[in-house]
Jmol script that loads the backbone (N, CA, C; Angstrom):
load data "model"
ATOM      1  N   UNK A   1      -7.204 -20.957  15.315  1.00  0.00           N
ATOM      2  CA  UNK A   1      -7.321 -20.286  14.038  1.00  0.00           C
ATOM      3  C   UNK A   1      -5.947 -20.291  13.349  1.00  0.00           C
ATOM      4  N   UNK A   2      -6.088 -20.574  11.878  1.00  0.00           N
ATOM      5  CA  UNK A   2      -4.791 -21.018  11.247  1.00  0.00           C
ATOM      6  C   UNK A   2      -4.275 -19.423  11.076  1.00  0.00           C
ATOM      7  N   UNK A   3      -2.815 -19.271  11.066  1.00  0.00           N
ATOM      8  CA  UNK A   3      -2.183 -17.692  11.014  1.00  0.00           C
ATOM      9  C   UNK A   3      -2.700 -17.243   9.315  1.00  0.00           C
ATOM     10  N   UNK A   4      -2.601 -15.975   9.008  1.00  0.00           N
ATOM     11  CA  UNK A   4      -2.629 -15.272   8.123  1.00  0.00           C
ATOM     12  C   UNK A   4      -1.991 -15.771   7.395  1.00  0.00           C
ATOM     13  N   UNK A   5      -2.745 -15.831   5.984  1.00  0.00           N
ATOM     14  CA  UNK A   5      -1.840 -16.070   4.952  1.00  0.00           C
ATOM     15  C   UNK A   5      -0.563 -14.803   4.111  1.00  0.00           C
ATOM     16  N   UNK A   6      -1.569 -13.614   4.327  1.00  0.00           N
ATOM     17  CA  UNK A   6      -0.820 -12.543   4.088  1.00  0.00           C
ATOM     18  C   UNK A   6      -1.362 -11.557   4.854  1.00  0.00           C
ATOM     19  N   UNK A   7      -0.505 -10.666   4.732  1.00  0.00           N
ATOM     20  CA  UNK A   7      -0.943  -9.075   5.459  1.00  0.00           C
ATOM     21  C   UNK A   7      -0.355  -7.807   4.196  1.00  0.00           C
ATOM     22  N   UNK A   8      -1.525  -6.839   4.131  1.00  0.00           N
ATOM     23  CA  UNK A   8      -1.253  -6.275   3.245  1.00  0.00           C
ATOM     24  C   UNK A   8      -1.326  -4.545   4.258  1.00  0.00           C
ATOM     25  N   UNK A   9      -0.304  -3.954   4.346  1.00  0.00           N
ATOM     26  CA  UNK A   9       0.357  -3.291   5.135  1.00  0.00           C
ATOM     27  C   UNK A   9       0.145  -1.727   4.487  1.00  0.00           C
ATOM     28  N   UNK A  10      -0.879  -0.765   4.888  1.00  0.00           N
ATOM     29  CA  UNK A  10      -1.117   0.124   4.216  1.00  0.00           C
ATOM     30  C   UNK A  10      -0.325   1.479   5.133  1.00  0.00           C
ATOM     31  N   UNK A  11       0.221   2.343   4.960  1.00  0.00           N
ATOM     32  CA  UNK A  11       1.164   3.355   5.721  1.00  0.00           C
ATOM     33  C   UNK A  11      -0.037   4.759   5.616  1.00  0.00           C
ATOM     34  N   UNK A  12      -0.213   4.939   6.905  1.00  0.00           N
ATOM     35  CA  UNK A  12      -1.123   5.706   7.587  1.00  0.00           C
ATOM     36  C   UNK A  12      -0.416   7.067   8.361  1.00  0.00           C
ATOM     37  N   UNK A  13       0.839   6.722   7.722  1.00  0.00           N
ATOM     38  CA  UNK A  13       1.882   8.115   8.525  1.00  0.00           C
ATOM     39  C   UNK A  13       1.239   9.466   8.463  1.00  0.00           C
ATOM     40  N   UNK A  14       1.666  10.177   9.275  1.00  0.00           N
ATOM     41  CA  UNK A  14       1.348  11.563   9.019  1.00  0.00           C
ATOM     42  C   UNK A  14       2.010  12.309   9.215  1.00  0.00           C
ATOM     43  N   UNK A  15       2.584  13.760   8.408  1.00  0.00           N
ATOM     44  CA  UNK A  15       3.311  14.258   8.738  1.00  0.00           C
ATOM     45  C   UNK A  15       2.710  15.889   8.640  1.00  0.00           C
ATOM     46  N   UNK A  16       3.302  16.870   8.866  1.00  0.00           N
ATOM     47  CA  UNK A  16       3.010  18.316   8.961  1.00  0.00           C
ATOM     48  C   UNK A  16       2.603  18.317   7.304  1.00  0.00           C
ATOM     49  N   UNK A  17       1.596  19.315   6.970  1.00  0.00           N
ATOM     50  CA  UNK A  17       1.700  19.675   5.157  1.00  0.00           C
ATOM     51  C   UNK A  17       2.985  20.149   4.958  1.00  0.00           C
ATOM     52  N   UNK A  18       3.568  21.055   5.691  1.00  0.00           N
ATOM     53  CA  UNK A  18       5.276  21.614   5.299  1.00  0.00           C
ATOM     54  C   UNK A  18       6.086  20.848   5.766  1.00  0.00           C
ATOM     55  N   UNK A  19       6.105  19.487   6.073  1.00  0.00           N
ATOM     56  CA  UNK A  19       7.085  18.823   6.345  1.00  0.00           C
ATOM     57  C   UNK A  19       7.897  18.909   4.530  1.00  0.00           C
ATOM     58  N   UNK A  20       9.433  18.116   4.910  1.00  0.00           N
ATOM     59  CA  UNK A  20       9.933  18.316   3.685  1.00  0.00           C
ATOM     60  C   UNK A  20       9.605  17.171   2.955  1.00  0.00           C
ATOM     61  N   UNK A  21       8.799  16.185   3.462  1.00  0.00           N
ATOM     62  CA  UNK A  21       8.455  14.859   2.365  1.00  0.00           C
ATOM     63  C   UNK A  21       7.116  14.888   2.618  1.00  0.00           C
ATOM     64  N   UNK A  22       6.424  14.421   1.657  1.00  0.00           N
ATOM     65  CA  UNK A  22       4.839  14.378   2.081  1.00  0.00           C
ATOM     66  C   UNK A  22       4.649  13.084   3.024  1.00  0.00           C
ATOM     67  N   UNK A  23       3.348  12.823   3.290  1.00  0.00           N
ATOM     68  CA  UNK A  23       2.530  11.836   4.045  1.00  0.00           C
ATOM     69  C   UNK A  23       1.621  10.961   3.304  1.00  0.00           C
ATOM     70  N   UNK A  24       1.511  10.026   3.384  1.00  0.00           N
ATOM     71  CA  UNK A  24      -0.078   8.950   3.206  1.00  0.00           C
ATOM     72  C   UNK A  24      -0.894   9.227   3.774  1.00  0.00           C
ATOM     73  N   UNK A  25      -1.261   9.511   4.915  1.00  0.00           N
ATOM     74  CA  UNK A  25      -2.393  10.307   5.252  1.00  0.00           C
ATOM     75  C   UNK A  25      -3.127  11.458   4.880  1.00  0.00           C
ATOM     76  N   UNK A  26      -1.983  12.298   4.347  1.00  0.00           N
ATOM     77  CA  UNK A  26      -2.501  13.282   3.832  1.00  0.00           C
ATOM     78  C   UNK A  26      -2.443  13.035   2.559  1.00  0.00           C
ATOM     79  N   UNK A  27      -2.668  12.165   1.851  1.00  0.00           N
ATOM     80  CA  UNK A  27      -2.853  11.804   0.404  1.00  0.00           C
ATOM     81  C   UNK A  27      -4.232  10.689   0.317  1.00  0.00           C
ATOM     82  N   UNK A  28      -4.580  10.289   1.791  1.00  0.00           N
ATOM     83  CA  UNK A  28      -5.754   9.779   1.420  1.00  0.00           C
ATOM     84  C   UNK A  28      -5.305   8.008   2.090  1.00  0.00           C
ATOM     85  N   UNK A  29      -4.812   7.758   2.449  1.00  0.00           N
ATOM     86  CA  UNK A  29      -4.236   6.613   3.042  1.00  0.00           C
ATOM     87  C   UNK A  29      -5.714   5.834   3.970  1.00  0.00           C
ATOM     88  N   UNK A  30      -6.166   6.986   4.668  1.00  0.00           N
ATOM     89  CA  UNK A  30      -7.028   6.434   5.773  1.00  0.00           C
ATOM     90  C   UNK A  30      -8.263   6.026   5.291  1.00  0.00           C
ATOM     91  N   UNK A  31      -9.051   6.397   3.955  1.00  0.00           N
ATOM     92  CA  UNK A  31     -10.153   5.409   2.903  1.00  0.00           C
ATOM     93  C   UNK A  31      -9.362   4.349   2.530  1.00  0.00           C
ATOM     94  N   UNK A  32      -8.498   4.477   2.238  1.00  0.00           N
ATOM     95  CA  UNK A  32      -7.333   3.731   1.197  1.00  0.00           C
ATOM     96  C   UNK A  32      -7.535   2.296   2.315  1.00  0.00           C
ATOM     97  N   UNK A  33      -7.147   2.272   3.814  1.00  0.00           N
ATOM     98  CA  UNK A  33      -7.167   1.108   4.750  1.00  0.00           C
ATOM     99  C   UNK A  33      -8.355   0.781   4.482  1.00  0.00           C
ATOM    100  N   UNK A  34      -9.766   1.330   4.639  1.00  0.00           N
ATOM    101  CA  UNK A  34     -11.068   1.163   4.996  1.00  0.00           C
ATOM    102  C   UNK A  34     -11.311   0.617   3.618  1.00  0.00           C
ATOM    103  N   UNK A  35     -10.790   0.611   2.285  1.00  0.00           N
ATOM    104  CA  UNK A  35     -11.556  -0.026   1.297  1.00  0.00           C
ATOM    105  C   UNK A  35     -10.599  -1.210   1.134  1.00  0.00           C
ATOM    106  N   UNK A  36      -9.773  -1.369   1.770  1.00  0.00           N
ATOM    107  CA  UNK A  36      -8.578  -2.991   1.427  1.00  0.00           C
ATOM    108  C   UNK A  36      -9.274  -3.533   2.229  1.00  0.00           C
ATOM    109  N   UNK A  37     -10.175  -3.253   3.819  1.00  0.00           N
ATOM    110  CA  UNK A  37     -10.576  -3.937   4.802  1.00  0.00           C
ATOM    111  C   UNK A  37     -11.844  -4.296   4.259  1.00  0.00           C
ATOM    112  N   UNK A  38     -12.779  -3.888   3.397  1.00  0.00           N
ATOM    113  CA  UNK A  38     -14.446  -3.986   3.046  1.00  0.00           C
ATOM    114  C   UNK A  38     -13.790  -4.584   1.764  1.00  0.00           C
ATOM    115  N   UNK A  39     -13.052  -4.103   1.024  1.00  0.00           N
ATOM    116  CA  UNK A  39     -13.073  -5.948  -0.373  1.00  0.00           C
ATOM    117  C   UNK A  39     -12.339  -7.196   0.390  1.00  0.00           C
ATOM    118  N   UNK A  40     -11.116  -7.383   0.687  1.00  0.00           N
ATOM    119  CA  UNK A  40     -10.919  -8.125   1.639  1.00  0.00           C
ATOM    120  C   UNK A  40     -12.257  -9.276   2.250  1.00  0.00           C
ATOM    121  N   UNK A  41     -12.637  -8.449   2.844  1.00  0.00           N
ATOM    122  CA  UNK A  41     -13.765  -9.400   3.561  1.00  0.00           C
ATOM    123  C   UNK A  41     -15.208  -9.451   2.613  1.00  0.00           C
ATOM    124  N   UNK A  42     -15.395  -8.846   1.717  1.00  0.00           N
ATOM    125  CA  UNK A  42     -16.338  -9.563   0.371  1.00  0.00           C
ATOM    126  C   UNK A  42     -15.822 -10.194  -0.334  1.00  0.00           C
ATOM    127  N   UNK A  43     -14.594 -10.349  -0.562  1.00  0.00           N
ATOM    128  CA  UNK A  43     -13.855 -11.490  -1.365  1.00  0.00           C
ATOM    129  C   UNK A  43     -14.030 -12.524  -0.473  1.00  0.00           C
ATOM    130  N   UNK A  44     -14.313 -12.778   0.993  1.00  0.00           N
ATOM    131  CA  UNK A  44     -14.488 -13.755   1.897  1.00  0.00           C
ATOM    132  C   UNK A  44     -13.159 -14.655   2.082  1.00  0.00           C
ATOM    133  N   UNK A  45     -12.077 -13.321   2.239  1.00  0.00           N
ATOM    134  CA  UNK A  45     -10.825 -13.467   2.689  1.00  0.00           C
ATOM    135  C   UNK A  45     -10.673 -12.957   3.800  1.00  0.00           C
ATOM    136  N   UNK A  46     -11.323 -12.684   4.952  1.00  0.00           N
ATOM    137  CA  UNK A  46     -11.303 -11.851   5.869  1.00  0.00           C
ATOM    138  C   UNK A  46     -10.354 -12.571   6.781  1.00  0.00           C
ATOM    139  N   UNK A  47     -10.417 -14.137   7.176  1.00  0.00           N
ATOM    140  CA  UNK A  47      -9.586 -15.038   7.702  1.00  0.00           C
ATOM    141  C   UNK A  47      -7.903 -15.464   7.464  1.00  0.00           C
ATOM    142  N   UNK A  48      -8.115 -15.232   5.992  1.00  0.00           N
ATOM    143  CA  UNK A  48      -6.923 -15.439   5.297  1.00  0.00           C
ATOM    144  C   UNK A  48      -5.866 -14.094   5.218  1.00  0.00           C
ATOM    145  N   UNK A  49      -6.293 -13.716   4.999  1.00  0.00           N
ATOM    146  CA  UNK A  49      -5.587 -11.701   4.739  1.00  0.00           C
ATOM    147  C   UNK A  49      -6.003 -10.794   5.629  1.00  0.00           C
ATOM    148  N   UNK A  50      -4.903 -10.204   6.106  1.00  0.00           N
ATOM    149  CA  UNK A  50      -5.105  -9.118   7.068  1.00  0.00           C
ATOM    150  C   UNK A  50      -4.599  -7.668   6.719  1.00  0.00           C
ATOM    151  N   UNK A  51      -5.401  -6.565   6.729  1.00  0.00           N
ATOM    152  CA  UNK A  51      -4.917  -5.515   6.012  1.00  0.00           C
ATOM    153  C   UNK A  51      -4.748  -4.613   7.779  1.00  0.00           C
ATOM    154  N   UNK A  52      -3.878  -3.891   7.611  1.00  0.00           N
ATOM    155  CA  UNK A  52      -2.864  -3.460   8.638  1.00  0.00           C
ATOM    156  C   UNK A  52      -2.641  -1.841   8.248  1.00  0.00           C
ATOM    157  N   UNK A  53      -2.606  -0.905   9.183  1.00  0.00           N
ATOM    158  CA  UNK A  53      -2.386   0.212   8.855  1.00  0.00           C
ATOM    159  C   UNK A  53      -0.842  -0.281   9.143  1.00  0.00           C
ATOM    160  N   UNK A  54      -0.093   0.945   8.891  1.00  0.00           N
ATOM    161  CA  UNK A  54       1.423   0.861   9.373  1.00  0.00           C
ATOM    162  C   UNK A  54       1.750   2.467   9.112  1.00  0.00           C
ATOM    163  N   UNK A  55       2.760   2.504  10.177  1.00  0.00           N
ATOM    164  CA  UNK A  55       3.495   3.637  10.291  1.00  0.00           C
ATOM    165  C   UNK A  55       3.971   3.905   9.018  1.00  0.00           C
ATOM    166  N   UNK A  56       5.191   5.044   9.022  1.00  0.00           N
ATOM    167  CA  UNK A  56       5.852   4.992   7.619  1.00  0.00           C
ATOM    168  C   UNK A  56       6.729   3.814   6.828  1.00  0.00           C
ATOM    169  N   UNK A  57       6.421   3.643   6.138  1.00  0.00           N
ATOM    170  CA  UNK A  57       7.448   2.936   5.343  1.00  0.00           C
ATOM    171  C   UNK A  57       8.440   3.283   4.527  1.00  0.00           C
ATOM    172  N   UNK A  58       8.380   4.693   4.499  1.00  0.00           N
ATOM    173  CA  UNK A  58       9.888   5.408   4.346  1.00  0.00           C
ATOM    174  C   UNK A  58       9.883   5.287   2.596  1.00  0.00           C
ATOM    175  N   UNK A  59       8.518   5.850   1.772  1.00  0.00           N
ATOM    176  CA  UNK A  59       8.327   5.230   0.847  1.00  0.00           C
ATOM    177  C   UNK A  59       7.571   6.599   0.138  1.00  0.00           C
ATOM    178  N   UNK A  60       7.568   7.889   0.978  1.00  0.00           N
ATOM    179  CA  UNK A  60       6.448   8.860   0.911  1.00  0.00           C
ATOM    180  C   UNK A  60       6.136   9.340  -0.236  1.00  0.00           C
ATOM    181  N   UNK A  61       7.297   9.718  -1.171  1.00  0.00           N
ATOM    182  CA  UNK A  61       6.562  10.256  -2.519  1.00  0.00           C
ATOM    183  C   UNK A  61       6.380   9.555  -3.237  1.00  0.00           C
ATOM    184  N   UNK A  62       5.804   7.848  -2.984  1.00  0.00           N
ATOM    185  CA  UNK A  62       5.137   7.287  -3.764  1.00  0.00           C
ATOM    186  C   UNK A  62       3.904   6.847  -3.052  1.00  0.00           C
ATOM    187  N   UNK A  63       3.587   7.946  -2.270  1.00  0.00           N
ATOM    188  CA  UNK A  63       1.951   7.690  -1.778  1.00  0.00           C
ATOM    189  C   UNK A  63       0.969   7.958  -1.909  1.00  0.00           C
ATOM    190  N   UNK A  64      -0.156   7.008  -1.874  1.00  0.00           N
ATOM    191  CA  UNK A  64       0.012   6.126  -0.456  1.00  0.00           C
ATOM    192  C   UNK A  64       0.723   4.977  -0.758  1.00  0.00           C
ATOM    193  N   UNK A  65       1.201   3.922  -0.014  1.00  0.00           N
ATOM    194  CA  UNK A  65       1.941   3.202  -0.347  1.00  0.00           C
ATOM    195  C   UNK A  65       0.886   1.749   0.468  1.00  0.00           C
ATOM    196  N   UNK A  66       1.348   1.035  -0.431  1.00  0.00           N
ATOM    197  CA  UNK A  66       1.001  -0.823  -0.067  1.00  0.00           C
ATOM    198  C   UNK A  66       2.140  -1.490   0.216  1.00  0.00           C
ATOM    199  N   UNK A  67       2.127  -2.533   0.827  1.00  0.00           N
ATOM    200  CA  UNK A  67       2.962  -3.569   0.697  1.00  0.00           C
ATOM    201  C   UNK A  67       2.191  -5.274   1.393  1.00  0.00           C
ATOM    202  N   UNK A  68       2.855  -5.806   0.726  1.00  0.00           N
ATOM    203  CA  UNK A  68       1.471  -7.361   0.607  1.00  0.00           C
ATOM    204  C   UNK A  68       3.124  -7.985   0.821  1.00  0.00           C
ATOM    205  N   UNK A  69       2.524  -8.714   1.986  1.00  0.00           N
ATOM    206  CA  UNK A  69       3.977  -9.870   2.976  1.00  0.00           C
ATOM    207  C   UNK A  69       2.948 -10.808   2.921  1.00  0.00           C
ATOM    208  N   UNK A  70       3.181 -12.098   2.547  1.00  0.00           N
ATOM    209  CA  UNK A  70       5.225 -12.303   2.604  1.00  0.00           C
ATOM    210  C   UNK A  70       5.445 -12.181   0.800  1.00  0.00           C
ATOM    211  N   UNK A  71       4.651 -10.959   0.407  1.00  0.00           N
ATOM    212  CA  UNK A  71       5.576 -11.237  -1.124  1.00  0.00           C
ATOM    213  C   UNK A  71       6.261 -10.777  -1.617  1.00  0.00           C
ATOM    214  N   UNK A  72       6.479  -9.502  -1.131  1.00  0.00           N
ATOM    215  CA  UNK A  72       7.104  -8.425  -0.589  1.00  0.00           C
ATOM    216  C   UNK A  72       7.295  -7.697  -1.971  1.00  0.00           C
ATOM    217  N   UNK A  73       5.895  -6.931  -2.285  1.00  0.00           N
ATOM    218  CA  UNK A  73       5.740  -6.268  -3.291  1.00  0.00           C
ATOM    219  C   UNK A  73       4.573  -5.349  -2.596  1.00  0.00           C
ATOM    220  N   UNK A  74       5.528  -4.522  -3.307  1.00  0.00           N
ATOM    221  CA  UNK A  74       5.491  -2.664  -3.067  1.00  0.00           C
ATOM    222  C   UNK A  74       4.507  -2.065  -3.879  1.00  0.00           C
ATOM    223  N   UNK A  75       2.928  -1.364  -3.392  1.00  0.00           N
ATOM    224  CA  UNK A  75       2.294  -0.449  -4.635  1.00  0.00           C
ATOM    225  C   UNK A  75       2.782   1.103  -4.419  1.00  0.00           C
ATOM    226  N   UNK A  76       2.748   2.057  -5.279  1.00  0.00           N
ATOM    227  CA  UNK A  76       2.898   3.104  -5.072  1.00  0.00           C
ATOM    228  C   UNK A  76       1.866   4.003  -5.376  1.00  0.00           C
ATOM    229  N   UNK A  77       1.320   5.011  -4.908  1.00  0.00           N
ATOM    230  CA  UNK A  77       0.225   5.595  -5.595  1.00  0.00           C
ATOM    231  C   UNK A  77      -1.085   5.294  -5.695  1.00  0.00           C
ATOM    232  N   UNK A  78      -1.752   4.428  -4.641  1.00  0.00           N
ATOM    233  CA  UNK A  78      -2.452   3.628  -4.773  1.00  0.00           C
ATOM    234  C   UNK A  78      -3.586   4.237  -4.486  1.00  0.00           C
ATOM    235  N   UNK A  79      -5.051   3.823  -5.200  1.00  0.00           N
ATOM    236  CA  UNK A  79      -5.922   4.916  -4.600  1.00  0.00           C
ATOM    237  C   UNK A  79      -7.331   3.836  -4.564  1.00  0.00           C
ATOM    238  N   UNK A  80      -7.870   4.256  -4.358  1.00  0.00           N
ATOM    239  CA  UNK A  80      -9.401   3.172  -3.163  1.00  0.00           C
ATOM    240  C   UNK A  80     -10.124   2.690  -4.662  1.00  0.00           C
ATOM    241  N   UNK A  81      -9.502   3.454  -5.863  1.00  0.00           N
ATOM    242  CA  UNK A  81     -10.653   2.900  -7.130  1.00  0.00           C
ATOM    243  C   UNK A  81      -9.833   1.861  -7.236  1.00  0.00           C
ATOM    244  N   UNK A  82      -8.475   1.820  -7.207  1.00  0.00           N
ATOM    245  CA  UNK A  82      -7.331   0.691  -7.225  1.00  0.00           C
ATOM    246  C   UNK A  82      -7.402  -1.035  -6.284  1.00  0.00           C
ATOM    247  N   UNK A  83      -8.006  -0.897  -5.387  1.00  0.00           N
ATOM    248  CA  UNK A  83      -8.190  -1.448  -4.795  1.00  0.00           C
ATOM    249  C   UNK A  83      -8.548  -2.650  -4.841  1.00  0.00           C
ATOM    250  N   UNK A  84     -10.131  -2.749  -5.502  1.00  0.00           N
ATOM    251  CA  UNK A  84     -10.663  -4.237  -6.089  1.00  0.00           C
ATOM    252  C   UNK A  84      -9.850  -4.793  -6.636  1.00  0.00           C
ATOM    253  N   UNK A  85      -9.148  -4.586  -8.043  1.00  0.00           N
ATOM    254  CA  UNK A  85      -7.789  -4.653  -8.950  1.00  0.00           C
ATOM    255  C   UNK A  85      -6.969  -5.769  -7.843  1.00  0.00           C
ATOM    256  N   UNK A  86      -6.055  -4.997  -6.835  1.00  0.00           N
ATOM    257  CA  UNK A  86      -5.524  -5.276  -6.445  1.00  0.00           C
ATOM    258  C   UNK A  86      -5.870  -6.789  -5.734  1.00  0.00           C
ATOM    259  N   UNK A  87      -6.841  -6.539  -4.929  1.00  0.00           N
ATOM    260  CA  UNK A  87      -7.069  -7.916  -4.387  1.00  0.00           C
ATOM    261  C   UNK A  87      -7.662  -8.916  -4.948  1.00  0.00           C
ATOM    262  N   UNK A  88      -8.612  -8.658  -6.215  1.00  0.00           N
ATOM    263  CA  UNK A  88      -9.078 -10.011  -7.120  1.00  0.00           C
ATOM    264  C   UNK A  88      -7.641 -10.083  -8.145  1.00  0.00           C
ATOM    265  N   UNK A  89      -6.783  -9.153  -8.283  1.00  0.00           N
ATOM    266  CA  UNK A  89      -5.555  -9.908  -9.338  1.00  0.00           C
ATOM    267  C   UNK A  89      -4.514 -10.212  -8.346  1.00  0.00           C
ATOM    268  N   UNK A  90      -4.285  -9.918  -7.031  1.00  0.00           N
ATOM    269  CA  UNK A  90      -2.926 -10.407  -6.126  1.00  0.00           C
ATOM    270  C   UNK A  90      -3.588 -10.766  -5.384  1.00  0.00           C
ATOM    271  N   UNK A  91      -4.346 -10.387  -4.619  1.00  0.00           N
ATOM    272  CA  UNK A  91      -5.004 -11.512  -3.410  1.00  0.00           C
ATOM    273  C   UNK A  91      -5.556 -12.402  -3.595  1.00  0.00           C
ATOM    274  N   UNK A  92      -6.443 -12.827  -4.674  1.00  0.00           N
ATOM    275  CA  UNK A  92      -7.779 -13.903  -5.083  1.00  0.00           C
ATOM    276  C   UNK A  92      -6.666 -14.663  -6.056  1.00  0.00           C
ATOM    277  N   UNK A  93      -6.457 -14.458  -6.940  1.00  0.00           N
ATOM    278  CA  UNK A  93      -5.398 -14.632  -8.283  1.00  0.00           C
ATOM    279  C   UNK A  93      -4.005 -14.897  -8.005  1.00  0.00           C
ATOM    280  N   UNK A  94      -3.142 -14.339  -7.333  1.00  0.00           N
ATOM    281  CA  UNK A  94      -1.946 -14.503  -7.204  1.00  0.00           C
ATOM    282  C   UNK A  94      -0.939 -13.985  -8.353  1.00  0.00           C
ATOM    283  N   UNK A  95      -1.378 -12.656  -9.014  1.00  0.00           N
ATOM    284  CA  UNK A  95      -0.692 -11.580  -9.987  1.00  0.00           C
ATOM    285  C   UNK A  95      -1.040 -10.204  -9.563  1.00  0.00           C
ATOM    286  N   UNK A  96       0.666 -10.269  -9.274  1.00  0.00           N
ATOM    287  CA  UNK A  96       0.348  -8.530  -8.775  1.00  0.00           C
ATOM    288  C   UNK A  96      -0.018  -7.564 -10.034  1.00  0.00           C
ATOM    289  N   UNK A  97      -0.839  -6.701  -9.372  1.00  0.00           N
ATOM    290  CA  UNK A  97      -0.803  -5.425 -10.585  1.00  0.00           C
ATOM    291  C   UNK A  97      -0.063  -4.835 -10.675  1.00  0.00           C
ATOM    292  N   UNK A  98       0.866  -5.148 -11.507  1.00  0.00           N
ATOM    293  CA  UNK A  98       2.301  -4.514 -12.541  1.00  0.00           C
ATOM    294  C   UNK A  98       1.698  -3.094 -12.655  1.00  0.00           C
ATOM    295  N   UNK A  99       0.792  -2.356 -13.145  1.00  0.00           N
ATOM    296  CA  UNK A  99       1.038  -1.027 -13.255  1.00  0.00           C
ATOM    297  C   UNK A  99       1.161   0.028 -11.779  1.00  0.00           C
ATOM    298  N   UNK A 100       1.255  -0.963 -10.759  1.00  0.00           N
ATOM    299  CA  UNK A 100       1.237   0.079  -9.135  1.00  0.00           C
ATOM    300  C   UNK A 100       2.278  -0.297  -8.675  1.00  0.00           C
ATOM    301  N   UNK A 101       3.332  -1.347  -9.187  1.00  0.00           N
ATOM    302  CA  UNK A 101       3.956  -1.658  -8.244  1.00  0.00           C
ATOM    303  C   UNK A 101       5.205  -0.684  -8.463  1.00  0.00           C
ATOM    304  N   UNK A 102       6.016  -0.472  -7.291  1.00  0.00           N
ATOM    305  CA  UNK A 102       7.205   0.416  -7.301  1.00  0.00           C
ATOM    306  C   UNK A 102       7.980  -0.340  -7.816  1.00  0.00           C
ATOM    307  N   UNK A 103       8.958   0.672  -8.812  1.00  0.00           N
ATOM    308  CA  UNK A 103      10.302  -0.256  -9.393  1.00  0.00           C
ATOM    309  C   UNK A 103      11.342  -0.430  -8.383  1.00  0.00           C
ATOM    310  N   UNK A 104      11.790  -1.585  -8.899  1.00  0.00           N
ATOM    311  CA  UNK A 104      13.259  -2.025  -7.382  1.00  0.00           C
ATOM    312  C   UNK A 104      13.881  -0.658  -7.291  1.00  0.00           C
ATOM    313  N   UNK A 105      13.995   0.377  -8.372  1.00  0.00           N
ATOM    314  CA  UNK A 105      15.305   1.363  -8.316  1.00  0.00           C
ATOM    315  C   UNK A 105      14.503   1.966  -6.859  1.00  0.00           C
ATOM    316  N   UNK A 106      13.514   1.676  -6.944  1.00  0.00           N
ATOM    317  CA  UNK A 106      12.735   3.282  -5.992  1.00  0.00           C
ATOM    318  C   UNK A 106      12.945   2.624  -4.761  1.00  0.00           C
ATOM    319  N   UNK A 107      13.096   1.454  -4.547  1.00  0.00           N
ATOM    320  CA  UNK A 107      12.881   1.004  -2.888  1.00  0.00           C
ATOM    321  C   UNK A 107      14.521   1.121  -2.577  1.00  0.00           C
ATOM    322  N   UNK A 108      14.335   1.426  -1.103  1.00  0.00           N
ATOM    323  CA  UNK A 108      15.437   1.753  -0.157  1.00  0.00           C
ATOM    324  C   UNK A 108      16.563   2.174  -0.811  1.00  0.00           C
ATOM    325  N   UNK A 109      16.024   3.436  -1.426  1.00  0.00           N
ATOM    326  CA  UNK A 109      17.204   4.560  -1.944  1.00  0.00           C
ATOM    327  C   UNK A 109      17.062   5.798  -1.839  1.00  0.00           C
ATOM    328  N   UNK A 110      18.121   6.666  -2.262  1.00  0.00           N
ATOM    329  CA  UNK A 110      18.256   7.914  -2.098  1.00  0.00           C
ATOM    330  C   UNK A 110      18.120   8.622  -3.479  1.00  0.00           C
ATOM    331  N   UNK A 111      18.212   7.592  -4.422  1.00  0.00           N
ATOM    332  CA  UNK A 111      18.547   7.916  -6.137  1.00  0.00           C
ATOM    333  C   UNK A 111      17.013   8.083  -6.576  1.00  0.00           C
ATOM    334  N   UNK A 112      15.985   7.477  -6.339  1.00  0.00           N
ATOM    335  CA  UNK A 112      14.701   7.335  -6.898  1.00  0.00           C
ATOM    336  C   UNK A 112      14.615   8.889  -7.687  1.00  0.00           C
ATOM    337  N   UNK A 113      14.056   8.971  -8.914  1.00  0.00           N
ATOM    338  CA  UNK A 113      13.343  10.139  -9.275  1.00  0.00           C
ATOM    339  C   UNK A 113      12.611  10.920  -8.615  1.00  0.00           C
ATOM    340  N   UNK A 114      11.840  10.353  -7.707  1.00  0.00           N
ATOM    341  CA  UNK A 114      10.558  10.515  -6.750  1.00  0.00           C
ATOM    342  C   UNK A 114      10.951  11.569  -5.433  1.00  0.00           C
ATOM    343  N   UNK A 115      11.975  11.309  -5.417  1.00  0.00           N
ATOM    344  CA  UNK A 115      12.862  11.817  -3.778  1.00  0.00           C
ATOM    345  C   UNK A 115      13.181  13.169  -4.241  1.00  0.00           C
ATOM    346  N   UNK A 116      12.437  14.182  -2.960  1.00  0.00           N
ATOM    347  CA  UNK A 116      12.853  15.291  -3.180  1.00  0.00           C
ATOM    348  C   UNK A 116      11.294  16.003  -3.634  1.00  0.00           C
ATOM    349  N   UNK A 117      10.399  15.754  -4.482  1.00  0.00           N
ATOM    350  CA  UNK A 117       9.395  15.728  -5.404  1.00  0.00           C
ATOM    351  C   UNK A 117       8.040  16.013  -4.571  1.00  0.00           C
ATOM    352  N   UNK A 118       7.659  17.382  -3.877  1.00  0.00           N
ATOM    353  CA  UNK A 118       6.117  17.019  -3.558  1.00  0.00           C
ATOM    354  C   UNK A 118       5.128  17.290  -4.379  1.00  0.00           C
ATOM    355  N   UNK A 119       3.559  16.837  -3.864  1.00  0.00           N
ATOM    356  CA  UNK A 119       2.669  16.364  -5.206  1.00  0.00           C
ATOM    357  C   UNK A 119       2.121  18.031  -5.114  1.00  0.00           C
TER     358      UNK A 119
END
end "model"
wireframe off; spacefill off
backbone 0.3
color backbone group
C-alpha cells in the first residue's frame, strides 16, 4: 500500500476546565476527529489521507485546532460544520480555507492576541 499522501492531525488534548489554558477536547475536538474521518472516506480518500487525533499542539486558544502535513497549515477554531469545506477545498482541491487558518503571528509564540484568553 502506497504511504499517505497527507495526514490531517486533529489535537484531542485534554486538560482540567480550570487549567490556565483551555483544551480541544473540551471544546469539542472528539466529533471534530469523527467528522474529518466520515468525509474523508466519502470523498473516497480514505487511502490517500489519514486523519489522526494528536496530543497537544500547543495551539489551545485557538481550539480545536487542525493541522494538514506535509503542508503545514494550521486551522484554528474549527468546528464539524467546517469540515466538508475543509476537505473538498484542501483535501479534494488543493486550497486551503483562508478563513480558519491561523495567522503565522499566532504559531509558536508567546505574543499571539489569543494567549492568555479563555472562551
Amino acid at each position: 500500500m502506497p504511504a499517505f499522501e497527507k495526514h490531517v492531525f486533529i489535537c484531542t488534548n485534554e486538560r482540567d476546565e480550570s487549567a490556565a489554558r483551555p483544551s480541544c477536547r473540551n471544546e469539542g475536538a472528539k466529533k471534530l476527529k469523527d467528522a474529518f474521518k466520515d468525509a474523508i472516506k466519502d470523498a473516497g480518500l480514505k487511502h490517500q489521507i489519514r486523519a489522526n487525533e494528536s496530543g497537544c499542539l500547543d495551539q489551545c486558544e485557538h481550539g480545536p485546532v487542525v493541522v494538514v502535513y506535509p503542508d503545514a497549515v494550521w486551522y484554528g477554531f474549527v468546528r464539524p460544520k467546517d469540515v466538508e469545506e475543509i476537505v473538498q477545498s484542501h483535501l479534494v482541491g488543493g486550497v486551503p480555507v483562508k478563513r480558519l487558518q491561523l495567522a503565522e503571528s499566532c504559531l509558536n509564540t508567546s505574543e499571539c492576541p489569543h494567549r492568555g484568553k479563555k472562551k
